[in-house]
N, C-alpha and C positions, 0 to 999 in steps of 0.2 A: 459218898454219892453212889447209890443204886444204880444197879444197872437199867432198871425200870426209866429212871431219870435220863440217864445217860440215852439212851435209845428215843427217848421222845426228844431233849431238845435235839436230836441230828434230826428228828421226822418232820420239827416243827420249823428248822433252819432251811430247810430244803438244800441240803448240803450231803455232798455225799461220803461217806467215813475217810475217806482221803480228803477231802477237801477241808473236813473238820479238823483233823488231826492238822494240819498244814493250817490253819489257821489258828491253830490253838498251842502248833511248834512242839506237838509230839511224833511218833512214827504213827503208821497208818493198823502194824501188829497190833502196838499198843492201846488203839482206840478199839481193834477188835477183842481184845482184851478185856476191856471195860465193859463192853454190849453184851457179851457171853456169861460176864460176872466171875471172869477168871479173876481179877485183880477188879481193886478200886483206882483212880486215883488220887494220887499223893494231893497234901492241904493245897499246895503250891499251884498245881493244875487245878486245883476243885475251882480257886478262886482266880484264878485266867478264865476259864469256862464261863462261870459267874457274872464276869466283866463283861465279857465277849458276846455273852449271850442272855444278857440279861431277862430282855423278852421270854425270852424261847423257857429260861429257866422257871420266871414266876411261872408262864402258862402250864408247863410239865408238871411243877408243885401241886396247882390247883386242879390239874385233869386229875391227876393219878390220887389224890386223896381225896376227890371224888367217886372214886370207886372200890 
């Protein structure tokens, strides 16, 4: 999961990287982590994200491979 991706479903949750990470039962580092494209994350979190944010994920899908 891109960090492209990752950035947009937090933009499109209206959630703020703390508040993501805490609902998604990561640290708040590690989601900035993700947004920077230091790291990916793990299969495990891709598909809690997934779950979590189903919405937020199709829309990110569809904006960003619109451009």
């Amino acid at each position: 999961m891109r960090k492209e991706i990752i950035n947009k479903i937090i933009e499109l949750s209206g959630l703020t990287t703390k508040q993501f990470a805490e609902r998604i039962q990561v640290s708040a580092p590690t989601v900035r982590k993700w947004k920077k494209g230091d790291s990916e994350p793990l299969f495990v979190n891709q598909k809690i994200i997934r779950q979590a944010f189903k919405n937020e994920v199709s829309q990110a899908n569809r904006m960003l491979c619109l451009m």
